[in-house]
C-alpha positions in Angstrom: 90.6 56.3 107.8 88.2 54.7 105.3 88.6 55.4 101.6 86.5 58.2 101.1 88.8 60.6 103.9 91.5 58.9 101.8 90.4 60.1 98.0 89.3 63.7 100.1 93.5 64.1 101.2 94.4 63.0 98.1 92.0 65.7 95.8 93.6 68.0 98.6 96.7 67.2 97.1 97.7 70.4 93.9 96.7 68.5 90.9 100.6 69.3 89.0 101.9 67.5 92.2 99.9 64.2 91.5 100.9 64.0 87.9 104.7 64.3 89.0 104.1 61.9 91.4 102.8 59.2 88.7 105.4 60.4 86.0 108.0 59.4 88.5 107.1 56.0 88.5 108.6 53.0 86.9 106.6 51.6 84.1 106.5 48.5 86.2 105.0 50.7 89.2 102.3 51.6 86.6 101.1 48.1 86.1 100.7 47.8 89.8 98.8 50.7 89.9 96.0 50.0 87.2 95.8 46.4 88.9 94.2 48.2 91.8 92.6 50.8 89.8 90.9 48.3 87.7 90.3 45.9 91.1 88.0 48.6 92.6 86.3 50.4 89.3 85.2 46.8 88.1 85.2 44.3 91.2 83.2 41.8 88.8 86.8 41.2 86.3 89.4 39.3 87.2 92.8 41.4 87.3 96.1 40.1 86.3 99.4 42.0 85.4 100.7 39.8 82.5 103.7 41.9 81.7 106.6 39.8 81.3 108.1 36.7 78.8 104.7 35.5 78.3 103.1 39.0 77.8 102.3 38.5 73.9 101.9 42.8 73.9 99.9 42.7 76.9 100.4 44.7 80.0 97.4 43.4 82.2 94.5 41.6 81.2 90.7 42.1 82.4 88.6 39.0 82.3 84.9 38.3 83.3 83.2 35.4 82.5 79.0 35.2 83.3 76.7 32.6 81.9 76.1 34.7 78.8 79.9 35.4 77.6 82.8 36.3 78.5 84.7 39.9 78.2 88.6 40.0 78.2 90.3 43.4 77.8 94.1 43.5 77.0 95.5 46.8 78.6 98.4 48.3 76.7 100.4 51.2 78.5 103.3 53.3 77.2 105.3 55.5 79.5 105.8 59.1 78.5 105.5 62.0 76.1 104.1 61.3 72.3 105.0 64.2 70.1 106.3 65.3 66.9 109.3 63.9 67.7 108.3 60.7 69.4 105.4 59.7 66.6 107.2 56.6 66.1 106.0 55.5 69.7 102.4 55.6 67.5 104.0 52.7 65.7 105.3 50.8 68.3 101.2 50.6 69.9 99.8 49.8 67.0 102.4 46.9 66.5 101.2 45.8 70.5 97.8 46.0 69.7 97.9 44.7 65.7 99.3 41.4 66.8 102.5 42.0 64.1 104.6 38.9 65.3 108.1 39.6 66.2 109.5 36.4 66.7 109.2 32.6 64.7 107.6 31.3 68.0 105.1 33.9 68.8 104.1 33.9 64.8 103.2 30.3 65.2 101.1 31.1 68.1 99.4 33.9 66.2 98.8 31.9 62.8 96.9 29.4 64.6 94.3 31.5 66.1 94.6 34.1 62.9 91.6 32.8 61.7 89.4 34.0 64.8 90.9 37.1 64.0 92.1 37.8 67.2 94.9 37.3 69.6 94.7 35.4 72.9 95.6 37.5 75.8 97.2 35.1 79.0 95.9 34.9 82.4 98.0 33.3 84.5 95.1 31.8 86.5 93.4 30.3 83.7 95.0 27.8 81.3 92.4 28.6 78.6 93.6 30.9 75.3 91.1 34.1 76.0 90.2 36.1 72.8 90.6 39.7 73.5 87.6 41.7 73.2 88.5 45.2 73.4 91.5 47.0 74.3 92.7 50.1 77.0 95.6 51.9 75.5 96.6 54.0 78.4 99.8 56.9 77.6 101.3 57.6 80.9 102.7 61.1 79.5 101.6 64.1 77.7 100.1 63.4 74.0 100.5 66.5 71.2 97.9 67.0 69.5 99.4 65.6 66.0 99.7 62.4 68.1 96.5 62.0 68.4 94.9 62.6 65.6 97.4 59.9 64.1 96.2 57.3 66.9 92.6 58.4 66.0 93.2 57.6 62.0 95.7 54.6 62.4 94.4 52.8 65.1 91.2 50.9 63.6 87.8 52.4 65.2 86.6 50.1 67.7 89.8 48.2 68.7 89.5 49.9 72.1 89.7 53.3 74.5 92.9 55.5 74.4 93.6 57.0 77.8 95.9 59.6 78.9 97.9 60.8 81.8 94.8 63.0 83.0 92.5 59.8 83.1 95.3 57.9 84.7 95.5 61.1 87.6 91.6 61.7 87.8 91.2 56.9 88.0 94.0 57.1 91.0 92.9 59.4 92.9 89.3 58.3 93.2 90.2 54.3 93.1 93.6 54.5 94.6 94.3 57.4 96.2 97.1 55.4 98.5 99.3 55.8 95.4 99.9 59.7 96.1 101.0 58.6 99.9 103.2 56.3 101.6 101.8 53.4 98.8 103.1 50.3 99.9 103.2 51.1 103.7 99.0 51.8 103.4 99.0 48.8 101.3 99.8 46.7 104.0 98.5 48.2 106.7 94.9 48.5 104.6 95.0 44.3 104.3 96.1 44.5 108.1 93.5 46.4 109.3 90.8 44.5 106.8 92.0 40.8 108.3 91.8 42.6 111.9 87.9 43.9 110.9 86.9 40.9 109.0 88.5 37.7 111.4 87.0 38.2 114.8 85.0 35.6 116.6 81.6 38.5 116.7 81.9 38.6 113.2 78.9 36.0 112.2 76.7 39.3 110.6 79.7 40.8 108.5 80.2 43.0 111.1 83.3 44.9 111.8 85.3 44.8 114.8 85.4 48.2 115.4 81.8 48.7 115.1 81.1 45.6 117.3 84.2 45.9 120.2 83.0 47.1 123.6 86.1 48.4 126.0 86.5 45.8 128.8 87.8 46.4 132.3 91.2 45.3 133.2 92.0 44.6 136.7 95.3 43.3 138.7 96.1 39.9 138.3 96.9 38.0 141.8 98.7 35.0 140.9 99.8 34.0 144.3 96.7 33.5 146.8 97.4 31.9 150.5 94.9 32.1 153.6 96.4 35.2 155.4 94.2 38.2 156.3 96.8 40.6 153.8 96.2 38.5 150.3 92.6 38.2 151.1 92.3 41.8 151.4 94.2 41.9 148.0 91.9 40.1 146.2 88.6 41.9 147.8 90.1 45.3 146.4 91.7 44.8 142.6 91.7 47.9 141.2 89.8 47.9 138.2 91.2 49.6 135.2 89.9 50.9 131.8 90.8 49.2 128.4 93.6 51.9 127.3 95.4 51.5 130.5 97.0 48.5 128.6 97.4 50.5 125.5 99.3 53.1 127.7 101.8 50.5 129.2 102.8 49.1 126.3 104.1 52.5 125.1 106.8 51.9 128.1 108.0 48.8 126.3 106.5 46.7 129.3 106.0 42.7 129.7 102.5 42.3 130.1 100.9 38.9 130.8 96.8 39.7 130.7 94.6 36.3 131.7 91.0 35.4 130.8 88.5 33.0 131.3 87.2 31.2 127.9 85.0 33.5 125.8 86.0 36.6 127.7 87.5 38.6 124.5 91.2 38.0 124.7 91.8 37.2 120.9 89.4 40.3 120.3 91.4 42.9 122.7 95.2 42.1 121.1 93.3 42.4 117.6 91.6 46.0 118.8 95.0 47.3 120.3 96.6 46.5 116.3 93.6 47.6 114.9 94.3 51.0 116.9 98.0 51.1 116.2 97.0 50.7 112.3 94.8 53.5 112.0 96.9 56.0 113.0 100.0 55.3 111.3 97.8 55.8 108.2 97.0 58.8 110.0 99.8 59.7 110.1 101.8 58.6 107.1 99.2 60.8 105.0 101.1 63.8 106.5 105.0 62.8 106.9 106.9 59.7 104.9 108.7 58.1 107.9 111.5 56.0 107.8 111.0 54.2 110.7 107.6 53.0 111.1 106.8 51.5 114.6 104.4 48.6 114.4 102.6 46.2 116.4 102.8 42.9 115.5 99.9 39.9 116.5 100.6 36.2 116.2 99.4 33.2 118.0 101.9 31.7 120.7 101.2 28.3 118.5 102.7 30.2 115.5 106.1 31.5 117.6 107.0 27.9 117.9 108.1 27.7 114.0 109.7 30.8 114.5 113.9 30.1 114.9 114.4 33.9 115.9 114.1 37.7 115.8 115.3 37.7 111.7 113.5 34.7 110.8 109.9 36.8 111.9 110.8 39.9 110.5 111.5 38.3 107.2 107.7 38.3 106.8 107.4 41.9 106.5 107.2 43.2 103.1 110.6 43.4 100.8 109.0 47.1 100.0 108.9 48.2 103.4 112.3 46.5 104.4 114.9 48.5 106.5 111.9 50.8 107.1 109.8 49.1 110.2 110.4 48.9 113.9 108.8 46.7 115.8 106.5 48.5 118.8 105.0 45.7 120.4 104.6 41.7 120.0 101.0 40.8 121.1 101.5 37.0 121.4 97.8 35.2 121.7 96.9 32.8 123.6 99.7 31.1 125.7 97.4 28.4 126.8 97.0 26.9 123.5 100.2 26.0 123.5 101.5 22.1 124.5 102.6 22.0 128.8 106.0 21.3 127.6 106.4 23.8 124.8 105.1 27.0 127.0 108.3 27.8 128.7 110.3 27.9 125.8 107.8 30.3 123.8 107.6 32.8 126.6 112.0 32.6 126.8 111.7 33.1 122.6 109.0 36.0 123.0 111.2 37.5 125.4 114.6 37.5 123.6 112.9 39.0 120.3 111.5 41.7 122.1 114.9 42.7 123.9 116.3 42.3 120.6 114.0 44.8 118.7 113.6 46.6 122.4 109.9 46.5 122.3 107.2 45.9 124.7 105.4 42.4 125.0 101.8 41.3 125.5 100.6 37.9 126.2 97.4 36.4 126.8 96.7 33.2 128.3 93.6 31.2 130.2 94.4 30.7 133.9 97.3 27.9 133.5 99.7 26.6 135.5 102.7 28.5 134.5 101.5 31.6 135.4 102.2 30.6 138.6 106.1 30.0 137.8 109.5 32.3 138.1 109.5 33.0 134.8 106.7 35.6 134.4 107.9 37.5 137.3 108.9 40.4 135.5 105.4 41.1 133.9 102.7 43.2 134.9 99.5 40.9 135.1 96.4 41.8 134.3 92.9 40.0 134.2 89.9 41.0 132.1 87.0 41.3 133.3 83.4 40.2 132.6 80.9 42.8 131.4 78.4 44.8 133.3 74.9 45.0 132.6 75.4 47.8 130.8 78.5 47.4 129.1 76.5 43.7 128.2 73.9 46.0 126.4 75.6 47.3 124.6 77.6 44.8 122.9 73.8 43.1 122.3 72.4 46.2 121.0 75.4 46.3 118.5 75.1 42.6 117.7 71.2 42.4 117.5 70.8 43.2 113.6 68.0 41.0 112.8 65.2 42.8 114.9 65.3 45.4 117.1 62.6 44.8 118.6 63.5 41.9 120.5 65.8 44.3 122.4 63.9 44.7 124.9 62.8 40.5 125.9 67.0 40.9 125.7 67.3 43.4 128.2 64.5 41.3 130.9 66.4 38.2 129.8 69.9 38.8 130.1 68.7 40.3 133.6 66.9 37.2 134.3 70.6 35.1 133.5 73.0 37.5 134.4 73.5 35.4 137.8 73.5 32.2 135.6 76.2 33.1 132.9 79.0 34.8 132.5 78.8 38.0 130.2 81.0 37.6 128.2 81.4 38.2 124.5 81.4 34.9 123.2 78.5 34.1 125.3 76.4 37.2 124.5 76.8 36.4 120.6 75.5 33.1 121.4 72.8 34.5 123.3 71.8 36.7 120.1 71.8 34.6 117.8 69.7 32.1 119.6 67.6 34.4 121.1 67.1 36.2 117.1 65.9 32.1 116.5 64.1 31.4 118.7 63.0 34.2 120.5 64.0 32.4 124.2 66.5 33.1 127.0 68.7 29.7 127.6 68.9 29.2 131.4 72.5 28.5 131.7 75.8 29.2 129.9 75.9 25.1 129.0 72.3 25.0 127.4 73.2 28.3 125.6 76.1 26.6 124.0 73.6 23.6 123.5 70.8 25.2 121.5 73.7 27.2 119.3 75.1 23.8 118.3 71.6 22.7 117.3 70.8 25.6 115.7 74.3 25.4 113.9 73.8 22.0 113.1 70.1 22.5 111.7 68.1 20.2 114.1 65.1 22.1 113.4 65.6 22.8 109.6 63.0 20.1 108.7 60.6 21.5 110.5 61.1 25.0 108.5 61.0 22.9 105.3 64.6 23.4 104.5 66.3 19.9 103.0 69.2 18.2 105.1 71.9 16.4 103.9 72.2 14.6 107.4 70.4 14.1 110.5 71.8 16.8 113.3 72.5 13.8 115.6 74.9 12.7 112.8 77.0 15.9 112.6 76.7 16.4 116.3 77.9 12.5 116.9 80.7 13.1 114.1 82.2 16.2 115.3 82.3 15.1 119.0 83.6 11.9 118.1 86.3 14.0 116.1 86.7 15.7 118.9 87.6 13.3 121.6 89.6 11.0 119.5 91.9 12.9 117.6 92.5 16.1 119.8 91.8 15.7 123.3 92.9 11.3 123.2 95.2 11.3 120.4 97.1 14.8 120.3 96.3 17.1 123.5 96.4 19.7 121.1 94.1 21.9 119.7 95.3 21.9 115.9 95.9 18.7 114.5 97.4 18.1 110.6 94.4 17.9 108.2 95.6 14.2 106.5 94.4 13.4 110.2 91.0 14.9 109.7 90.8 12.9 106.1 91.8 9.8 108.0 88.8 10.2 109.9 86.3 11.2 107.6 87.5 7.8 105.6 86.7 5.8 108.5 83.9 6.9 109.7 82.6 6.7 106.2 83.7 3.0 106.3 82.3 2.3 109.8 79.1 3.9 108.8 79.5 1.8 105.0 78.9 5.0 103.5 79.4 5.0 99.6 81.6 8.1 97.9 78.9 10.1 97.1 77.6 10.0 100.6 81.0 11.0 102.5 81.6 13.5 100.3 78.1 14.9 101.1 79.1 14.4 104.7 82.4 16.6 103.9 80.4 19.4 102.1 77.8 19.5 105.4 80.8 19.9 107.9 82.1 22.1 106.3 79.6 24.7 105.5 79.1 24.2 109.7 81.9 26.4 110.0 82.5 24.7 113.8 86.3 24.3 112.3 89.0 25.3 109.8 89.8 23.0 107.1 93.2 23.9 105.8 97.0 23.1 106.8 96.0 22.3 110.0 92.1 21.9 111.4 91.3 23.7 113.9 88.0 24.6 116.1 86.7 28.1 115.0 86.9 29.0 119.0 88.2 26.7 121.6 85.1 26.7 123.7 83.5 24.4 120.5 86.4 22.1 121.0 86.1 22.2 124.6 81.9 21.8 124.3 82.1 19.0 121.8 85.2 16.9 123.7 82.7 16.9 126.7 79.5 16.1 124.8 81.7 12.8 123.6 82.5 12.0 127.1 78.4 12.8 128.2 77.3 10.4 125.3 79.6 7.4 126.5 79.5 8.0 130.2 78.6 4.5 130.6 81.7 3.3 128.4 84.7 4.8 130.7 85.6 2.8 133.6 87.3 5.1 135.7 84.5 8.3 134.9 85.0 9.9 137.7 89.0 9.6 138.0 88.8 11.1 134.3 86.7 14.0 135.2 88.8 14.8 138.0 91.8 15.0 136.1 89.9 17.2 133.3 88.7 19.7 136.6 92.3 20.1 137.6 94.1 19.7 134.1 94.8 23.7 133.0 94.7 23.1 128.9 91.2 21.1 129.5 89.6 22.0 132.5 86.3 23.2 130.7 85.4 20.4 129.5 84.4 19.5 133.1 82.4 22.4 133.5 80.5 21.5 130.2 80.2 18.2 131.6 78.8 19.5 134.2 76.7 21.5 133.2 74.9 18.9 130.6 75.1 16.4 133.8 72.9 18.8 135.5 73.4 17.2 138.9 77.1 15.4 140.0 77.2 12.5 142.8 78.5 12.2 145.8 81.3 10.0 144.9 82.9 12.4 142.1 82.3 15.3 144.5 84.3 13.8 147.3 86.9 13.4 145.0 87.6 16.3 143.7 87.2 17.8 147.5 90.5 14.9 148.0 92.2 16.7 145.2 91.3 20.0 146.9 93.8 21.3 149.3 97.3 21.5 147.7 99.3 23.9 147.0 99.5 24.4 143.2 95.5 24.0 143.1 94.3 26.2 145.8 94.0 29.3 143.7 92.7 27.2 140.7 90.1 26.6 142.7 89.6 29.5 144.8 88.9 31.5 140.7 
């Protein structure tokens, strides 16, 4: 439900009801309220609730600074009635607004800025003393009509706007309606649902992931494959599946495992699924104030590993919405990314919190070895599938925003490749973008992910006249280098601690005797790239970069590795980095006879014919 539907239920709402509803509230409540009010009627200000020890007679404080001036309102608000017998509440604003001093310390403060006339309003996130320019006196309550004629005589003309409870009803419901609902369940679930639209690996136009998802097929999963005539015939007929036959086994509190080649949309399908889940408990909490709100929750496998239990992941949730949420499912991403000898022990832990809060589970994972082993025996397996041409088509005609009249050299292309790459999501945005460029079809899913990285990395921005900090071949050889060294060589991981990334920015700089000025340039062009995250940990934006960029490393120094062919081998067989050998490949464009007899002598064993046989 976007906002509009959600000021709609709430003018549906009998007006005398809303203005119980916001009399109810604590004064407290109130500050949280305006906050948002004030968030969404002026997005330029800066909002901060300054209520508190520090307040100095402020309740919030507006502040918006341009190259001309800056604006600061102080916003004053007094909870209930001003009548004949309440007139001396009159007093009380004027003192908040006429900066009377009440104590020896805040005195001082005031005598020192007295002569500017005015007093400084705090925002916590600035350290500066901001001189209030105007004032919002808001009354939460009914005024008489002596009251405000007082206010309108005593309180000196131009000091600010005096608001009352009917501006306070008529501002919520068109800015915040959520505050005549379930408030602090749509709270979170509107930040939920906005992380979900917003962080998606499609999103590279501002594009939400609603607009832009496209409902896979889901097939059985046959983990086990031998030579007899009866598995054969098992793989030749998976049934195929559509998209909300997941959806609908998860309401039975299944184990799901559901496997996926690189690219393929698995991040994107456990993000649609909460997305789903989301929207219609705001749908429904618009109707019916539950108690027990059944939720899904999404987190990376990585993430479970800090986890100690079921208490210590529900101690995330909310304090507001405490005692009030039930877990529905645990959608655990990505399985692969986690260490060999960590994966065991996150599938036992995913397991034991979902008996615990008796909800179903959902993992997704690459083809890896342990999906082979006892202890996913109890799940239903699943595989996605790669796109039809027409599914295909329509995730391009979604994603094709720049002209749409390239649709249709699209359509012939993508017909002209379809045998050559896999369509896929992450390999159809690729193909967009480059194709939105430079207007030409790559021939293979390797030299697809090569023109994106040098379009990324602005090999042809010279030629457009646009000014470089750095060569491409410099980014291309830092990244790479990066890459190799720190997470395929160094870590095997694919998140490393970001005092390792400055480590090798400060050497690099050093090999490459470049002065301050220059690295931090080099900083500021990497990380504008966005090919990685800079933050607690660095990570690759989508592990098919890591993967690309660990094998252009190993391309580039071919010549320098001994044992090449050994190395490759092991990369072909190895589940966490198998695809950097098909990268290799692919920028290779032809392997010898020697590397191909080896992998053939690797071949036949048990635990790799089904690898291979995929």
């Amino acid at each position: 439900m976007n906002h509009q539907e959600l000021v709609n239920k709430a003018k549906g709402i009998p007006k005398d009801k809303r203005l119980q509803i916001i009399k109810n509230k604590q004064e407290t409540d109130i500050h949280f309220v305006l906050e948002k009010i004030f968030q969404r009627m002026e997005p330029d200000y800066t909002v901060q609730i300054t209520h508190g020890v520090d307040e100095l007679g402020k309740d919030l404080v507006l502040y918006r600074k341009d190259e001309l001036a800056q604006t600061i309102i102080g916003v004053v608000v007094k909870k209930g009635d001003i009548k004949a017998k309440t007139l001396s509440d009159v007093d009380i604003i004027k003192d908040r607004i006429s900066f009377e001093p009440k104590n020896k310390k805040l005195a001082e403060i005031i005598s020192q800025i007295r002569q500017a006339g005015v007093h400084p309003g705090l925002v916590k996130t600035s350290f500066e003393k901001l001189k209030i320019n105007n004032h919002k006196i808001i009354i939460v309550g009914d005024i008489s009509q002596q009251a405000r004629e007082r206010m309108s005589l005593e309180i000196p003309e131009g000091i600010g706007e005096i608001h009352d409870l009917e501006w306070l009803i008529d501002k919520s419901t068109n800015y915040y309606p959520e505050v005549f609902f379930d408030e602090h369940l749509l709270n979170y679930l509107s930040e939920q649902i906005k992380r979900l639209e917003d962080k998606h690996v499609l999103n590279k136009k501002n594009l939400l992931l609603s607009d832009v998802f496209v409902d896979p097929i889901v097939s059985d999963y046959n983990i086990s494959f031998d030579f007899t005539g009866e598995n054969i015939s098992k793989l030749l007929r998976k049934e195929k599946y559509p998209f909300n036959k997941l959806e609908a086994v998860l309401r039975q509190n299944e184990k799901i495992l559901l496997v996926g080649e690189p690219g393929i949309g698995k991040s994107g399908c456990l993000s649609k699924i909460a997305l789903d889940e989301y929207k219609n408990i705001v749908q429904n909490s618009l109707s019916d104030k539950k108690e027990n709100i059944e939720i899904p929750i999404l987190i990376p496998a990585l993430k479970l590993l800090s986890i100690d239990d079921t208490k210590d992941l529900l101690s995330e949730w909310p304090e507001t919405l405490e005692g009030r949420i039930k877990i529905k499912v645990l959608l655990l991403d990505a399985l692969d990314e986690v260490a060999l000898k960590n994966r065991e022990a996150v599938i036992e832990k995913a397991e034991q919190i979902c008996n615990d809060l008796d909800c179903a589970l959902l993992i997704t994972s690459r083809n890896i070895d342990i999906l082979n082993s006892d202890i996913l025996e109890n799940f239903k397996k699943y595989e996605l599938q790669a796109f039809n041409f027409k599914q295909a088509m329509r995730l391009v005609e979604k994603l094709c925003t720049k002209n749409k009249n390239i649709l249709e050299n699209l359509r012939k292309g993508l017909n002209t490749v379809a045998d050559k790459m896999p369509l896929i999501p992450m390999s159809l945005m690729l193909l967009v973008d480059i194709v939105e460029e430079q207007e030409e079809i790559p021939a293979s899913i390797t030299e697809l992910y090569q023109r994106y990285i040098e379009q990324l990395l602005g090999r042809w921005d010279k030629d457009k006249g646009i000014e470089v900090l750095f060569e491409y071949y410099i980014l291309e050889n830092f990244i790479s280098e990066f890459a190799y060294e720190y997470f395929y060589k160094k870590h095997n991981s694919i998140a490393i601690d970001v005092t390792e990334f400055t480590n090798f920015l400060d050497e690099y700089a050093e090999r490459h005797r470049y002065d301050l000025t220059t690295k931090n340039e080099l900083w500021i062009a990497i990380e504008r790239l966005g090919v990685f995250s800079v933050k607690n940990k660095v990570t690759f934006c989508h592990r098919s970069f890591l993967d690309y960029f660990v094998a252009k490393y190993i391309h580039d120094k071919r010549e320098e590795f001994e044992n090449l062919n050994d190395m490759i081998c092991d990369l072909y067989y190895s589940d966490f980095w198998q695809d950097v050998a098909f990268f290799y490949f692919g920028m290779k464009k032809s392997i010898s006879n020697s590397l191909i007899n080896k992998i053939f002598d690797n071949w036949i064993t048990p635990d790799k014919v089904d690898k291979v046989f995929r």
